[in-house]
C-alpha positions in Angstrom: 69.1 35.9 -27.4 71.2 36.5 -24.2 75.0 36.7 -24.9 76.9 33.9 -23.8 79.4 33.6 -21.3 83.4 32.9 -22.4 83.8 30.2 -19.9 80.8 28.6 -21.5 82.0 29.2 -25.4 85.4 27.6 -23.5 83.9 24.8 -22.4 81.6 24.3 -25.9 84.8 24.3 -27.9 87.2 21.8 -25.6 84.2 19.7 -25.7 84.0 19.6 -29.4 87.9 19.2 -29.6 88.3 16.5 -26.8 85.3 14.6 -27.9 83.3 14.5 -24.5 82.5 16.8 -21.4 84.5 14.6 -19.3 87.4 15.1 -21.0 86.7 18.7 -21.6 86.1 19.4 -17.7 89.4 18.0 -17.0 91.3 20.1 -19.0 89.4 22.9 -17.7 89.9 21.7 -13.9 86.2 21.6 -13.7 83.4 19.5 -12.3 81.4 17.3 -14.8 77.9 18.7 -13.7 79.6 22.1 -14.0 80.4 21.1 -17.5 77.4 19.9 -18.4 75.7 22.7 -16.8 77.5 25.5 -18.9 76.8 23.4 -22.1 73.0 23.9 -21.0 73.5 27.2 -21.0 75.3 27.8 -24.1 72.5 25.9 -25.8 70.0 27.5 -24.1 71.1 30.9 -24.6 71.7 29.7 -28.6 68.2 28.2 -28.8 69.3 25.1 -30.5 71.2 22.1 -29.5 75.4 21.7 -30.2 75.9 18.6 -29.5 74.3 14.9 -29.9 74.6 13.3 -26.7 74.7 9.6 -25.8 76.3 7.4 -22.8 79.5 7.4 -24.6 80.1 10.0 -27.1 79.2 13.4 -28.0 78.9 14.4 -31.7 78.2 18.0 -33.0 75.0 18.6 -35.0 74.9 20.6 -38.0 74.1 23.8 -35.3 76.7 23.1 -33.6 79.6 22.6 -36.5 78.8 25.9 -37.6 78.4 27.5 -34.2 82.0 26.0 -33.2 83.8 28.3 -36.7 82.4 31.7 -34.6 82.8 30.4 -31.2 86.6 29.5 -32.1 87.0 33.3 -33.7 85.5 34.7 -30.7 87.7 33.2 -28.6 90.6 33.8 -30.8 90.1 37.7 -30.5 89.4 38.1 -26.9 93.0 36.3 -26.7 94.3 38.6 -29.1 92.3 41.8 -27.4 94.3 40.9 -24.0 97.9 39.6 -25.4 98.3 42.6 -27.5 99.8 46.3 -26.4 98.0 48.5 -25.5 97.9 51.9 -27.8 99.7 53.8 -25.0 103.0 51.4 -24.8 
């Protein structure tokens, strides 16, 4: 399994939380196709599929509910690893 990239595991989770890549790439000031690109990606690189997708919505599968607890805590520490001082200060 390749490792995925953080703007992809970004774009996975606004997805999830907006409801739709649309809405997902705007918050993220990104094209649509780029969106739906990096989703490709993520699932790809995962090997299963994250999301249900129709014309109008986009629902996470069981993969992708349990994918979006460690993608969320991944996130959560890479803010964490940059926000706190460093061991010198």
């Amino acid at each position: 399994m390749k490792i995925p990239r953080i703007e992809d595991l970004m774009l996975f989770v606004r997805a999830a939380d907006c409801g739709g890549l649309s809405a997902a790439a705007r918050e993220l000031d990104i094209a649509p196709a780029a969106a739906s690109a990096a989703l490709k990606r993520l699932e790809t690189a995962l090997g299963t599929r994250l999301f249900v997708r129709s014309t109008r919505s986009l629902r996470l599968t069981a993969d992708g509910e349990r994918y979006l607890i460690h993608a969320r805590t991944v996130l959560l520490a890479i803010c964490l690893l940059y926000t706190s001082p460093s061991p010198r200060d």
